[in-house]
Each structure stands twice: as structure tokens, then as C-alpha cells.
N, C-alpha and C positions, 0 to 999 in steps of 0.2 A: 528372726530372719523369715523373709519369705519362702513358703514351697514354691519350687520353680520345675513346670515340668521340663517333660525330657525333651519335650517337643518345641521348647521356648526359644522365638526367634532374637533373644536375647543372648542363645549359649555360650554363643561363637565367642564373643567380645569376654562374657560374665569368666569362663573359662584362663582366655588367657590374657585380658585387661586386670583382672582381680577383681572386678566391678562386682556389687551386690546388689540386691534392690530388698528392701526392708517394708516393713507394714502392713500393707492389706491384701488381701488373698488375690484381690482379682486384680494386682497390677500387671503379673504376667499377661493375662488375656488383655489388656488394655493396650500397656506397649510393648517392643522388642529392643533392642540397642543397636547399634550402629558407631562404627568412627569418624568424626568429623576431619575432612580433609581443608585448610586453608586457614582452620582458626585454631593459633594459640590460646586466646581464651577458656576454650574449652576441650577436651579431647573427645569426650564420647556425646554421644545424641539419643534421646530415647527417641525413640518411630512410634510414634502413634498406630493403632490398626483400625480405628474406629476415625478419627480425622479427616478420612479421605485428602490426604497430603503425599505423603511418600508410598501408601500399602494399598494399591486396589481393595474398595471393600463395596459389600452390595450398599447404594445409596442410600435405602431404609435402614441399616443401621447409622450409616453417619448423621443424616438428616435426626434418626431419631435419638441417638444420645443427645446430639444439642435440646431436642424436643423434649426431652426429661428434667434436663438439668432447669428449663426454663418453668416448667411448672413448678420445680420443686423450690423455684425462685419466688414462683407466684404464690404458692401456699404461707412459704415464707413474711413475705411483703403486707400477704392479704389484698381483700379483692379493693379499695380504697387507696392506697397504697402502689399495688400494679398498675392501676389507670394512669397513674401519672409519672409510671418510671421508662426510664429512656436507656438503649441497651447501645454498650460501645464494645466494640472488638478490635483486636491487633489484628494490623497488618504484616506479615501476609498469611502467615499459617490457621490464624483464627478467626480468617474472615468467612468462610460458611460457619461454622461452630457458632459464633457470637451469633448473628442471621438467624443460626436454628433456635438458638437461646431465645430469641427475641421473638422467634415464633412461637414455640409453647407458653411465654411471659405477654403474649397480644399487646408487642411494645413498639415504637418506633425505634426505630438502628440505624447507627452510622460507625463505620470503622474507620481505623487509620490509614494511611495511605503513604507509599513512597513515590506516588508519583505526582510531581507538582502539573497542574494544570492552567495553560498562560489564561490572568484575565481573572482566575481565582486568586482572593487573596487568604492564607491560612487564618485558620481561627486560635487556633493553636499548637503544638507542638510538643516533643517530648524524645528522651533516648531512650532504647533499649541497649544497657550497655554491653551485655556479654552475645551480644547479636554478631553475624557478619553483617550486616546491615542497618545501623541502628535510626539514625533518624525518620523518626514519627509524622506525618501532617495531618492535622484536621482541614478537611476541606466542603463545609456542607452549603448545600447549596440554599438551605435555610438557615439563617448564620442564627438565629433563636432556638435551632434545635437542641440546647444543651441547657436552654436559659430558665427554666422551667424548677422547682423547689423538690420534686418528685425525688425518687430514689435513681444514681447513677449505678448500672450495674455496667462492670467490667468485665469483658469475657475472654481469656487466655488459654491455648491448649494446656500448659502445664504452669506451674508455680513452682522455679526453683529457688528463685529467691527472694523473691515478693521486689525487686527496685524498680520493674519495670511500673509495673501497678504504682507505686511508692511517687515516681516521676511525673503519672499523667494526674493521681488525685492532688499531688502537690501543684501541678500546673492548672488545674480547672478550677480547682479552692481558690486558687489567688483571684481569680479574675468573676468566678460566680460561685459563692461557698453556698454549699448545702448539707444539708442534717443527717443523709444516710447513702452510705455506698454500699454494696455490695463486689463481690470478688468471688467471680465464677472461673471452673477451669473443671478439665479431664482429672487432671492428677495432681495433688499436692502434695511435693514433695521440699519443703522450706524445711530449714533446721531449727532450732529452739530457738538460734540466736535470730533469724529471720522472722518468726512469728514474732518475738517481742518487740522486734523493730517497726514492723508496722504496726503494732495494736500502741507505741507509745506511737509512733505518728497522728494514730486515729483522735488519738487524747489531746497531744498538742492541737489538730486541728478543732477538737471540739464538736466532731463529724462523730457519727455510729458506721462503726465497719463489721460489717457477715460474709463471711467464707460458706460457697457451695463448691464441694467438690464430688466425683463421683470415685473420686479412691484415693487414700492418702497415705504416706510410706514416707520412705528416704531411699538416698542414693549413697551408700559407700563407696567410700575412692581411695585406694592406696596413694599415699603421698608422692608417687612416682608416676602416676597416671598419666602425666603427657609423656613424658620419656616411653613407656611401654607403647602408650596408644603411636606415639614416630616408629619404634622400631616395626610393628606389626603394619602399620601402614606402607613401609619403604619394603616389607616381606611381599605384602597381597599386590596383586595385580586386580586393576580395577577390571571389571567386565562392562563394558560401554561400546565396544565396536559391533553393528550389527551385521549380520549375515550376509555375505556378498550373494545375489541373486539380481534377479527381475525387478522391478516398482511394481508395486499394487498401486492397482487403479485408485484415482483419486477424486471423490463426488463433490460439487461444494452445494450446500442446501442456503437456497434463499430463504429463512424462516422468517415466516409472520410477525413479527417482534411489535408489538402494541408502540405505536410513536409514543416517544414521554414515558415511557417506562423503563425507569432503573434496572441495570445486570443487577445489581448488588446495593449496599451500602457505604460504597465510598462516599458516596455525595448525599448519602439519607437517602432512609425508606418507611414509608409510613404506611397504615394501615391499608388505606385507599387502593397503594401497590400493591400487598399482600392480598387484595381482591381479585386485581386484575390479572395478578399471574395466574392465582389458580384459577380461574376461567378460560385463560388460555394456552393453559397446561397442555391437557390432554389434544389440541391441535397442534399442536408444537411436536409432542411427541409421535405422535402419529407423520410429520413430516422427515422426522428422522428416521421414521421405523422404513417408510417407501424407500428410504437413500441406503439400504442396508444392504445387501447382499445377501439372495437367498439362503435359508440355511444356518444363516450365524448365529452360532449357538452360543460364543464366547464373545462378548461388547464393553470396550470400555471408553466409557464417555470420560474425557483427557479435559480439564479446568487447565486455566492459566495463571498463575499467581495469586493476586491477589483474587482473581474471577473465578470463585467459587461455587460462591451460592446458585445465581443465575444453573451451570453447567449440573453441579448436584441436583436441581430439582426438576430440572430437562432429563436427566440420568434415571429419577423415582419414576418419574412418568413414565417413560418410554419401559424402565422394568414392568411397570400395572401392564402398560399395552401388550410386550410381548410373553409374558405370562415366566413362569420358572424361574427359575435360579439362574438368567443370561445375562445379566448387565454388574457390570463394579464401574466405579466412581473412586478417579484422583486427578492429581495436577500437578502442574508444571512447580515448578520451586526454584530461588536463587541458593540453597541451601548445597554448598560442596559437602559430598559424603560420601567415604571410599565403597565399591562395592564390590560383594565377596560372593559368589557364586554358591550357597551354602545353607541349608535347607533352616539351620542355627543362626540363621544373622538375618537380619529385617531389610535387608538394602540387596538385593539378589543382581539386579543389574542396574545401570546407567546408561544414558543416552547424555551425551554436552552439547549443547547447540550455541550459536549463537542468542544474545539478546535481539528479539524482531520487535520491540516495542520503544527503541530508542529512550533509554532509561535514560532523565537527568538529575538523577542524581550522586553522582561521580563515584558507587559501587562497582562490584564486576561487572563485567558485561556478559559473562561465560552463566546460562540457564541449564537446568540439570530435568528431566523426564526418567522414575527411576521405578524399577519392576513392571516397568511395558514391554522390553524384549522377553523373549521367552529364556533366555541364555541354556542354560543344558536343558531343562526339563520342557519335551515338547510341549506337555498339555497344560503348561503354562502362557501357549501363544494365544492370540485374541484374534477370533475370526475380522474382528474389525476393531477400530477406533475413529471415535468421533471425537475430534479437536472443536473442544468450544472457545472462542478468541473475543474479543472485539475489535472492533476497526480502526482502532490506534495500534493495536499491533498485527492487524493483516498487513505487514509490509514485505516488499521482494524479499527482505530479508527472514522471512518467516517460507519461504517457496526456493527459491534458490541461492547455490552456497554447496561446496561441497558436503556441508556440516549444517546444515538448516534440517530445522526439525521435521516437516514436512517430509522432507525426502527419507529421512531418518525413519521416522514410522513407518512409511511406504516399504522399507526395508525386513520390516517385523512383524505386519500382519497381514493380513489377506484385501484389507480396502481401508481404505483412509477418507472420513465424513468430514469435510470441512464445515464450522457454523460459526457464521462473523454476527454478533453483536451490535449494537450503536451504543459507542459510549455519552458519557454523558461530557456535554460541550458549553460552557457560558455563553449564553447568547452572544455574538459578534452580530454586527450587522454586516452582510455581505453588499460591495456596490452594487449599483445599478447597471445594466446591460445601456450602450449607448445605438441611437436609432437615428438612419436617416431622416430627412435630409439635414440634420443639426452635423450629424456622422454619417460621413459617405455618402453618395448620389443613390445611391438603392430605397426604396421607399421602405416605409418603417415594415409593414410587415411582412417583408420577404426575408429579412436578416435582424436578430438582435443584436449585436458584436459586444461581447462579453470583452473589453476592452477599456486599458484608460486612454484617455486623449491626450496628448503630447503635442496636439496640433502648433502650440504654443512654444516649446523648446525645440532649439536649433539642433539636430542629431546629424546632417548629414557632413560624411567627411568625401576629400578626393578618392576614388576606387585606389588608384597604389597605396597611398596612407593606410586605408583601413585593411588590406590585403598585408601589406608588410606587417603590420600588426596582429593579425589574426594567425597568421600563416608563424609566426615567431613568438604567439604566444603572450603576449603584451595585451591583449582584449579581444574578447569574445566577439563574432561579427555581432551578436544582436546588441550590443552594447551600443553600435552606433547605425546609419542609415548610408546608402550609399546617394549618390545625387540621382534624384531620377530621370534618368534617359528620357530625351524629347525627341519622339522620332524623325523623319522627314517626310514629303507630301510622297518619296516613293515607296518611303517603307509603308508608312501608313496606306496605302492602296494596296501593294502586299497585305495587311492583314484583311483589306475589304474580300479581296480577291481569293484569301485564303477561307474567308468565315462564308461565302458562294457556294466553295466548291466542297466544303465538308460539313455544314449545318446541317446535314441529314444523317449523315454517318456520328456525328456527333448523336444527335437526335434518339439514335438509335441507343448507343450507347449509356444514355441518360436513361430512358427505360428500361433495357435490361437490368440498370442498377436497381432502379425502382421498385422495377416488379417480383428482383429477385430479393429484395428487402422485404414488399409487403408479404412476398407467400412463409418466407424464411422466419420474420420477426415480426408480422400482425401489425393492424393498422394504427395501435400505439407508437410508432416509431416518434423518435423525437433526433433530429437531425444535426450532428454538431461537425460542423464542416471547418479542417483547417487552415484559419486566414495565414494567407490570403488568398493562394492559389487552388484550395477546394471552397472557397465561399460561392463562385460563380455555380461550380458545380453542385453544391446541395442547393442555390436556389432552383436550379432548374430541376433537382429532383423532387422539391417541394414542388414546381410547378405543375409536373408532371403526374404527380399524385391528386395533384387536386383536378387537371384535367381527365386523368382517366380513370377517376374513384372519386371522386366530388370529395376527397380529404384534406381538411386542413392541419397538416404537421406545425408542431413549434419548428424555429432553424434557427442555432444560434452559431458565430463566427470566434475559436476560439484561439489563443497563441498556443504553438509546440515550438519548442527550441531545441536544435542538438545539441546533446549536452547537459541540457538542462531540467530537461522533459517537459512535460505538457503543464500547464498553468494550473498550480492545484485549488489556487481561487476560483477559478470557473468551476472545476472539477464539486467544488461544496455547493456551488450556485447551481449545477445542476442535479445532484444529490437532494439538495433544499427542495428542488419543485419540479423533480420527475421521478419515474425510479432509473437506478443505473443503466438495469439492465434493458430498459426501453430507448436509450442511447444508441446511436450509431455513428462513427467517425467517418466521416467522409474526405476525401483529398482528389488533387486533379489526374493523378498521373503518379507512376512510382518510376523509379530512377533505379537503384542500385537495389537501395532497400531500407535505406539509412534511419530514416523517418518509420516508418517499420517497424524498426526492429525498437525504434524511440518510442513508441507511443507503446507499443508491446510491454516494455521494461516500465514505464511509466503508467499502465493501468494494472499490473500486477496486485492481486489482492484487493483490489478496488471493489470488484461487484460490477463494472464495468466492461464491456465486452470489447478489448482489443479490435477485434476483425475489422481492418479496414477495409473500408469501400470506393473503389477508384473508377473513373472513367476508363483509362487506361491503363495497363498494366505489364509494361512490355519487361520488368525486372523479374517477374513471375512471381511476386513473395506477398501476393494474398489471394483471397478464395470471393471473395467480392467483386467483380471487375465489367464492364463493359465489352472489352477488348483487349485482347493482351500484344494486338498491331502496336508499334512504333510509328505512330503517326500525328503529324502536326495536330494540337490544339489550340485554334487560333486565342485564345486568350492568353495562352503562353507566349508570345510576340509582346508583349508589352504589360509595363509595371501597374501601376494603382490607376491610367486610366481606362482600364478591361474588368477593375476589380473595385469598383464604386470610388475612383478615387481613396482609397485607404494603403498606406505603406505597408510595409514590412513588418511586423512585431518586434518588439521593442525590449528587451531585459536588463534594465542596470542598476547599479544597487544606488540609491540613492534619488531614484525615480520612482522604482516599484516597491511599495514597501510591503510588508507581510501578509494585508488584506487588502491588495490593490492587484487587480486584474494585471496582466501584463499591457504594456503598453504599445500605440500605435497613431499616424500623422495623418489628419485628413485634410488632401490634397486640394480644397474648394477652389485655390488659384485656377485647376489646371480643370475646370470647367468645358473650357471652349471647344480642348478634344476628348473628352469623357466619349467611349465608347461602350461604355458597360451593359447599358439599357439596351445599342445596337445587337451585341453578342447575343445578351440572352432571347429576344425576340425572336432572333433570326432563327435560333435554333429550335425555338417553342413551336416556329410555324409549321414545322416537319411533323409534330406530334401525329397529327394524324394517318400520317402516313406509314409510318412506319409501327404505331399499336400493334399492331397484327406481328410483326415480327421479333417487335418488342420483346411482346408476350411468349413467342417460338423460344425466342434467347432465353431467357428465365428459365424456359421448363429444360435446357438443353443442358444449361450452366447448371442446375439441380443434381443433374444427373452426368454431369462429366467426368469420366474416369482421372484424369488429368487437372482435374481444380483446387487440387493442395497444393499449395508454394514447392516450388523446389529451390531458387533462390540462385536462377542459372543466370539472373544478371549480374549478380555477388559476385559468382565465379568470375565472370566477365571482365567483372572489372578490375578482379585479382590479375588477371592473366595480363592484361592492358597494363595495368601500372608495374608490372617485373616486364614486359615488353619496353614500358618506353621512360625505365629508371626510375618511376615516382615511387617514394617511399610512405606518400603518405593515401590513401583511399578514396582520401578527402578531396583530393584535387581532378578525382578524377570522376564528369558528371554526366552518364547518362542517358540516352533518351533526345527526343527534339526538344523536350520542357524543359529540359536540365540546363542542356545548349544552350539554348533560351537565358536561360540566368546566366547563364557562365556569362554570353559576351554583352547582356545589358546590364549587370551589376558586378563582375569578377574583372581581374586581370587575365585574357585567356593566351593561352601560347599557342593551343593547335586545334584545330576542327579534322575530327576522324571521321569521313562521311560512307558511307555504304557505298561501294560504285557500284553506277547507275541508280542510284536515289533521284529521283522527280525534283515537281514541285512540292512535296513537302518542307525539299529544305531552300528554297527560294529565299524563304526570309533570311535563312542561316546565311547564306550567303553574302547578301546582299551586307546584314552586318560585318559579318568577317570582313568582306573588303575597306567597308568603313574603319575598322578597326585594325586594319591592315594583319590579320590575323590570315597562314593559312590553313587552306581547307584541304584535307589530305584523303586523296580516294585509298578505300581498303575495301580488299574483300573477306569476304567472310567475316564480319561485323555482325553479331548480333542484334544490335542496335541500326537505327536508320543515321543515327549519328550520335558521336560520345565530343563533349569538351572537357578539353584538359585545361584545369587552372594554371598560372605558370607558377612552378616551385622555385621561382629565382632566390624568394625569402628563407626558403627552408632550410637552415643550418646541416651540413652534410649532404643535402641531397645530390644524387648520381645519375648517368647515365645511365645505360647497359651496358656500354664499354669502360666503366670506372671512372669517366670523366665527369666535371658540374655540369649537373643539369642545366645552370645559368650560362654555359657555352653554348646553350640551344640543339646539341648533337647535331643534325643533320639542315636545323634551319641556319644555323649562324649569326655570329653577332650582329653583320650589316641586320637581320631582320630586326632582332631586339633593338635596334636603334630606330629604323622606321617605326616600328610600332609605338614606340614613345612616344615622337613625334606626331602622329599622327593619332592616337590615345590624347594630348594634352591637345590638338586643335579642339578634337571633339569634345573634349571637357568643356573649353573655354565657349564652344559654340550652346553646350547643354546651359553652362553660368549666366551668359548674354539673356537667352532663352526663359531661365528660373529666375531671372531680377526680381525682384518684390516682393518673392517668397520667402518665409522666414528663413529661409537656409541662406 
């Protein structure tokens, strides 16, 4: 029997589980015990303390166990022999361990993996039976990496029964047999009948098998072990709820990450790797050490599953840099396991979060972070943690969530280090960016439009059709196009008359954006402006830059959808060939806020800076703006020809496929009133005049008390839709640009105008009466004008006196009738108008 001291984080369980642990003196110091919650298979767990898995430990020793075990592999093998063996590790618990193995053995490494990668196809395969998780994948991204006569070394934290082992040398013999494995682990604990098992396997296969372990025992279990480990279970009360308080602040570090170089070994790592980190060790950690918070004396640098290695030797480093005894190294785990508050049991607290890494492989979805709270003992809290992730699971769901880990931590230490990774991706080829004039009337380098061309398929439907549809839930608007509105010789003199009388104030606008970009975010900016109605506007703010700074930005034109979020194809095209954070999203005009709050939700996690940048900003809900006035932009008067000829973006399945840009329709028919080139000219010719003020704006906008969002057009439009019965938010649009869409692409029921509103809304008008829509003066309007969609589709919807909304409240049927009529002339006049085009 083993001495077990008294101090052994095994008591708890050893006590009143009946559990023993036998054999070698130093299994105690090695591991502790714990009860497994969720699997029948087994009742108890041993916890490693040297693993860096479940136990904070200083990173030099977990790094350096593996590091021992690998020489004492190499001594083994001999120096002929180690040159040519190749080291593999289980996923997930033994994937730093194996990593270290393979560093003291100067071997290349590849471990298993449960996460399948599209594009990859496995090499091979395997079960861990008594796992909660048991299917294995090999996925290397040099498929020869195993191909090789050399020694296969296997590296597991424990050996309880030797199948798993048993499963992968049966699997890799069938397909490539070789003459010697080895079988490395923490602790070997297999019983007689286990050892003979595999050493007659070794014999069948006609292979040499050597076991290194670094301590070897057994596990005693009273025959009744799952029964005791249920009752003791359904007694303890897990400890996993963190402390209600404040959020610690949260840093995210852009680190330097060498492009082409491996987190780890899921995908191989060879020696060449093993160079380039440690050269670029010691800057890495030195960028996380600036991200720390003064003082911090307690740091633990947090891995993520199977992301080990990478985070452990970011952890070594960053201990060398800040000297003493401040930093421990563990990680995140799919592993349920109860936790007892209890200085005797290895598992002290719990954290459950959601999975942020969209696992497919059809396990829990429920992640475990476990002795990161301090739970009773203060001076077990950590002045900080540093979460090391990669970019396949920086998703919203890793940031927000009542239950997302992020917040979770925020709750338990003093600062939370975010550090995102690049995993590794099979080459795809990303499409090509489409350029005028093949795409749209804008010359090629004013705009790239990260876009497919649909020029060729018919999308457009009648405006009630696609309204009744969308409004009822039957399809998404971007699934289809609406017909695009052909103005008349008065509207269109309206927009002449309107681009006159504000291409200066425009003008201006465009600068302040400019210049509050270039001082804000440095003359790398790279410009992604959303098509279609911010494409006009990032090119004139590319204009703008290069007239008043002789700079030429990239500008590319990208699709956002509500709903859908922003096009994640573009989002890797521009990942591919800029950095994120040199990005800025541009748009024309904010409304409520909708788009907003879309692109916000949808750059989450990205590396990507949300903060939009608008011309105008009358919703209030960004910090980038020209003008937060409600006022006419005359490119908002009209569809694709103010905007190179290009429609609407385009989302449907069967169109867009997985590595296809989103799509969109280029208008070339509708040539003869292309106005695009008019717009941006007109406004370019101001530049000079207004520089000087430009520049005043910027430094003003810098410094304005008032320039964080409050999001009082939000409000607004709450208030507006419980005013006049809309139930849904949606219907209710905003602004003069909004307007603008409502009555040249929507069904509109009513125009809410400012009384005494100008010529701003001249156009507004002028459509309304075409569309026999009216125009209702109000006061005290936020807005210079709000359109209402008409909710006649909307199943339930109401008045404010309890009546259908489809009785029109206070307009009346007679109007919904004229409007029909007088809605289908004007179709039938747009139809006449669009002959020949593919619609």
C-alpha cells in the first residue's frame, strides 16, 4: 500500500470512496482523486498535478515532466534510433505532455484530435473506450508524417488499461507496420491482466513494445464504487457559481504569432517549428506581460482543450520574464467532474460554460474551467488570467451568454488577457474581389466588391410579394431583389437639385470621417464600406485621403445581412491580405441602429474593430460620424444608379455556397441614368473648401463629451411602434435614408415628417404622393422623418386601440385601396421601363 500523506488531494474521495492507490511512493505527489460526474463508466478520476489540465501548476514543472520522460525515451531508443522516431499524443488531456515528450526526444509530433477540419481528410482513427469522449482523428497535414520505419512513441497521461494504446498501435500496424513502439505516460497504473494483454498483442503483431512511466502502482476499488461514488455525488454540492460583483476588465493582446506556425500538434510539428517558437518566445511573452496589470502577483495563463502546448510555453516564458514564483498553467477540459470545496479533493471549484468552439462531433456541448475561482480560500484568487484560445473558438459564444466563460472569469479575478491564436486551415482558395467596369460603373480602383455576380439570375419579385413573404416569414428579403425603381424626369431633378444644395455639407462630412480615422487609426487604414449604401461613402473617403494626404487606401464593398450577419467569406479575404485590426467598416447613414448592433454581433471575437463609421448618424449608436443631423443624402434618393449600378446583396442558399462571397446584380442595362460618377464628383469638388473645417471637426469629434452611442434613436423607435401598434421594430425605418428605402423598395403605409421639415424631404414627398402614401406632420420627432412599413402581413398585429393594424387606424380602408391601385400602376410603369432586363 501506498504512504499517503495527510495532506493528499486524494483524501476526500480515498476516505469515503474506499479508493486505494498502491505502488510507488511518489503517486501521491503526482496525482489527487476526484469524482467523475456524467460517466457511468467510470466513478473516480485521478487529477494529475503536474499535467497542467485540471490543477494550476507552475509551467516548468509541467513542461518539464514531459521533458524528462522524453530523454529518458531518447536514452532508451539511443541517439540512431531517436532520429527517426515520431511522437503521438491523445487528445485532449495529453496533448502538451506528448508535445513535451517530443521535445526532450528532438522528435517531430502530431496528436489526436476531436475536432474534424472541413477539407481535411483523416488519416486515421481510433476509440478511447472508457472516455466521455471517445473518438480519436488523425489529421496531419503531412499525411507521410507517420510513414516513416522509425520508433512510434505514444504519449498518455495515465495507463489504466492499456485499450486505448492497444486501439491506435492496432490501427497504424494495419495500414503502416513497424518494428518498435513505445508507451509513455505520467503513471502506470494497468493490472497484471492489462499488462499481459498488451505484451501478447506486441507478440501477435511482431512489433517491440517499451513502457516509460514516471511512477507505476495500482488503483483499488471496492466492488461497489459506482454506487458510493452516486451517493456522495447527489450529497456534495458542486461549487461553480462565481462571486456576484463587478467585471474585471478585460485586455485582448494582438500577439505576434509567426504566420505558418503551428499552436500545437494537431496538424504536426517538426523540428523547424520547435526553432521558430523558441525565438519567438521571449516577445510573445513580454506582450503579455505589458497586458497585465500592475502588481500581479498571482497569473494564470488558462489553455483551451486540446491547446496546450502553444499556451504552456507562452506561460514558461512569461514566468522567465516576470521572475518568482507568479505564474501556473492549466486548461480548459470537456471532462464533468464534481467539485468539493475541500483542501482533500483535487477539484476545489468549477466553472460550466458553454462550448465556444462549435464542436462536431456530436459530444457535450457543456466545457468545464476547474480551480480558477478562488471559492473559500482567498489567497487562492489569481490577480489575473490570461485565456489562450484560437480563432476557431473566439466566437460570440466564448464573450457573451449568461454562462460564457469570458464573463465567467471576469467574475473571479482581477483582469482577464484575452490571446486568439490562428489555427491551422487547409488551404481553400478564397474568390476573387469583382472590379468595374466588368462590375459596376465605378472604375476598378476606387472599389474592389468582394461579391458574387448574379447578374445573370432573375431575383427580382413584385414589392407586395416579397413583403408578404418576408413580413410572414416565408423568406428572408435578401433571398430575393425588389424591382428597381425608375425614377421620373421630376424626381430625378429632385436628386440634381438636392446633390447642389448639400455637396458641401456632405463634403464636410466625408472629412471629418476621414481625418477622424486617419488621426484615430494611422494611415494604414484599409476601408471596407457596406454595399451598397456605404460604398459611395468609403469611396469618397478614399478620395479624400488621397487628396488631403496623398494616401492611397485599399476600399473594398462588402455584403451584411440582417439576420445573417456580415459575409464571413469576405471577412477571411480580408484576414488573408490585411490585418484585422487595420479595417474599418464604413456605412452611409444609421437608422435605428439595426445594422449596428449586426455588424457589432457579427465581429465579435474576430480581431476586428466593430466601430462603425457613418456619414451621418442621426440614431446616435456610433462614435465615428460626420454629423449626427437628419439630413438628406442625396445618394439615398435612388437604388444602384447612385451606387455604380450594383443592387442590393443577395443571400440564398443554393446561390451562395460555403466559399462564395455573398452575392449581388449589376445593373449595366441601366446605364443611360447612371448617376454615381455625378454624386461622387460633385462632392469631391468641395474638398477644398471645407479642409480647414474638416480638420476643426476631427479634433472636436476627438474630444466630445457626448460621442459614445446612447442609442436614443432605438428608443425612438420603441416609443413610435407602441404609438402607432407595430409589434414588430422592423417595420419601423428611420431617418431620410431609411424613408428612402421604405417607399422605393418596401410596401410603406405612412410617412411621419417633422413639422416644418424643408427641402430635405422634397423627395420624400414627391414619392409619397406617387405612391399615394401619406405624409403625416408630427411634432417633436426626433427624426427629420420616420417610414413605416405597412404591417398588413403581420399575423396579430394591432393597433393602439386593439384593432388590425390592416384597418389602417386612422387612415382607412378607402386609402389601402388607392394605394394598391396606384402601387400596381407604378409597378406596371417601373415593368414597361425594365423590359430587357433580365428581371
Amino acid at each position: 500500500m501506498t504512504a499517503i500523506p495527510q495532506t493528499w488531494t486524494g483524501r476526500w474521495v480515498a476516505d469515503r470512496a474506499g479508493i486505494a492507490l498502491t505502488g510507488s511512493e511518489r503517486l501521491p505527489e503526482l496525482v489527487g482523486l476526484a469524482l467523475r460526474s456524467g460517466n457511468p463508466k467510470r466513478a473516480h478520476l485521478l487529477v494529475s498535478n503536474v499535467l497542467g489540465k485540471h490543477v494550476p501548476q507552475r509551467p516548468s514543472v509541467v513542461h518539464g515532466a514531459g521533458l524528462e520522460l522524453g530523454r529518458r525515451v531518447r536514452e532508451l531508443l539511443g541517439a540512431e534510433a531517436a532520429s527517426r522516431a515520431v511522437v503521438l499524443g491523445y487528445a485532449e488531456t495529453a496533448t502538451g505532455l506528448g508535445h513535451s515528450v517530443a521535445d526532450g526526444l528532438e522528435a517531430p509530433y502530431l496528436h489526436s484530435t476531436r475536432r474534424p477540419v472541413p477539407g481535411m481528410a483523416p488519416l486515421g482513427g481510433f476509440e478511447e473506450e472508457h472516455s466521455h469522449a471517445t473518438s480519436h482523428l488523425l489529421l496531419p497535414s503531412d499525411p507521410q508524417l507517420l510513414d516513416g520505419d522509425g520508433p512510434l512513441v505514444l504519449v498518455d497521461d495515465e495507463f489504466s488499461t492499456g485499450r486505448t494504446v492497444l486501439n491506435t498501435i492496432r490501427d497504424l500496424h494495419a495500414r503502416h507496420p513497424r518494428g518498435h513502439y513505445v508507451v509513455v505516460a505520467l503513471v502506470d497504473l494497468r493490472s497484471a491482466a492489462d499488462r499481459r494483454r498488451l505484451d501478447e498483442a506486441a507478440a501477435e503483431l511482431g512489433a517491440r513494445l517499451d513502457l516509460v512511466a514516471t511512477a507505476s502502482g495500482g488503483v483499488e476499488l471496492p466492488e461497489d464504487v459506482v454506487a458510493r461514488a452516486g451517493r456522495l455525488i447527489a450529497e456534495a454540492a458542486t461549487v461553480e457559481a462565481p462571486p456576484a460583483g463587478g467585471a474585471a476588465p478585460l485586455v485582448r493582446v494582438e500577439l505576434d504569432w509567426p504566420a505558418g506556425l503551428p499552436d500545437g500538434g494537431r496538424h504536426g510539428f517538426t523540428a523547424r517549428d520547435r526553432d521558430r517558437l523558441d525565438a519567438v518566445l521571449p516577445r510573445l511573452a513580454g506582450q503579455l506581460a505589458d497586458a497585465l496589470p500592475a502588481g500581479a502577483q498571482r497569473v494564470l495563463v488558462l489553455g483551451f482543450e486540446e491547446l496546450m502546448y502553444a499556451p504552456l510555453r507562452l506561460a514558461d516564458a512569461l514566468a522567465e520574464r516576470l521572475g518568482g514564483d507568479r505564474v501556473r498553467f492549466s486548461t480548459t477540459t470537456r471532462s464533468p467532474v464534481l467539485a468539493v470545496d475541500d483542501p482533500g479533493y483535487a477539484i476545489r471549484t468549477r466553472l460550466a460554460f458553454p462550448a465556444h468552439d462549435d464542436p462536431q462531433d456530436g459530444g457535450s456541448r457543456e466545457r468545464y474551467a476547474y480551480n480558477v475561482a478562488p471559492g473559500s480560500d482567498p489567497a487562492r484568487r489569481f490577480d489575473a488570467v490570461v485565456l489562450v484560445v484560437d480563432d476557431v473558438a473566439d466566437t460570440p459564444a466564448l464573450h457573451r451568454g449568461e454562462r460564457a466563460l469570458l464573463g465567467q472569469l471576469r467574475q473571479v479575478t482581477g483582469q482577464v488577457v484575452l490571446a486568439v491564436l490562428p489555427s491551422h486551415r487547409p488551404a481553400r482558395p478564397l474568390p476573387a474581389p469583382l472590379y468595374g467596369p466588368a462590375f459596376s460603373s465605378y472604375p476598378a480602383e476606387e472599389v474592389a466588391w468582394l461579391l458574387k455576380d448574379l447578374s445573370g439570375v432573375a431575383l427580382e419579385a413584385p414589392t407586395e410579394e416579397r413583403e408578404e413573404a418576408v413580413q410572414n416569414g416565408g423568406a428572408h428579403y435578401a433571398e430575393s431583389l425588389p424591382v428597381e425603381y425608375q425614377p421620373s424626369p421630376e424626381y430625378q431633378e429632385l436628386f440634381h437639385q438636392a446633390l447642389r444644395g448639400s455637396a458641401s455639407r456632405i463634403a464636410l462630412g466625408v472629412g471629418t470621417v476621414a481625418e477622424t480615422l486617419l488621426r484615430e487609426r494611422g494611415p494604414g487604414l484599409v476601408l471596407a464600406s457596406l454595399a451598397r449604401a456605404g460604398t459611395p461613402v468609403g469611396i469618397l473617403i478614399r478620395r479624400w485621403l488621397a487628396f488631403a494626404h496623398g494616401l492611397s487606401v485599399p476600399h473594398y464593398a462588402v455584403s451584411i445581412v440582417r439576420g445573417r450577419g456580415i459575409d464571413p467569406v469576405a471577412l477571411r479575404y480580408l484576414a488573408a491580405h490585411h490585418r484585422a485590426s487595420d479595417v474599418v467598416f464604413v456605412d452611409g447613414w444609421t437608422g435605428k441602429g439595426a445594422i449596428t448592433r449586426e455588424l457589432a454581433d457579427a465581429l465579435a471575437g474576430t480581431g476586428f474593430d466593430p466601430d462603425l463609421a457613418v456619414l451621418a448618424d442621426p440614431g446616435r449608436c456610433v462614435r465615428t460620424y460626420g454629423t449626427r443631423d437628419d439630413f438628406l443624402i442625396p445618394s439615398a434618393c435612388l437604388n444602384s444608379t447612385v451606387s455604380g449600378l450594383v443592387s442590393r446583396t443577395v443571400l440564398r442558399s443554393g446561390l451562395i455556397g460555403p466559399d462564395d462571397f455573398h452575392g449581388a446584380k449589376h445593373y449595366a442595362d441601366l446605364a443611360g441614368n447612371d448617376v454615381s460618377a455625378d454624386f461622387l464628383d460633385a462632392v469631391a469638388a468641395h474638398f477644398g473648401e471645407v479642409w480647414d473645417a474638416a480638420v476643426q471637426g476631427a479634433e472636436r469629434l476627438a474630444t466630445a463629451p457626448g460621442r459614445a452611442p446612447d442609442w436614443a434613436g432605438w428608443a425612438a423607435v420603441e416609443r413610435i411602434s407602441a404609438e402607432y401598434g407595430i409589434d414588430n421594430v422592423n417595420l419601423v425605418k428611420p431617418g431620410v435614408g431609411e424613408t428612402t428605402r421604405v417607399l422605393l423598395r418596401r410596401v410603406p403605409w405612412r410617412i411621419l415628417a417633422r413639422r416644418g421639415a424643408g427641402a430635405d424631404l422634397d423627395h420624400v414627398r414627391l414619392l409619397a404622393a406617387q405612391r399615394g402614401v401619406v405624409v403625416e406632420e408630427v411634432d417633436g420627432l426626433p427624426y427629420t422623418c420616420v417610414g413605416l412599413i405597412h404591417p398588413r402581413y403581420s399575423r396579430g398585429a394591432t393597433g393602439g386601440d386593439g384593432r388590425s393594424v390592416a384597418c389602417e387606424n386612422a387612415v382607412g380602408e378607402n386609402v389601402v385601396r388607392e394605394n394598391a391601385v396606384r402601387q400596381n400602376a407604378v409597378r406596371e410603369n417601373v415593368v414597361r421601363e425594365s423590359k430587357g432586363r433580365d428581371s
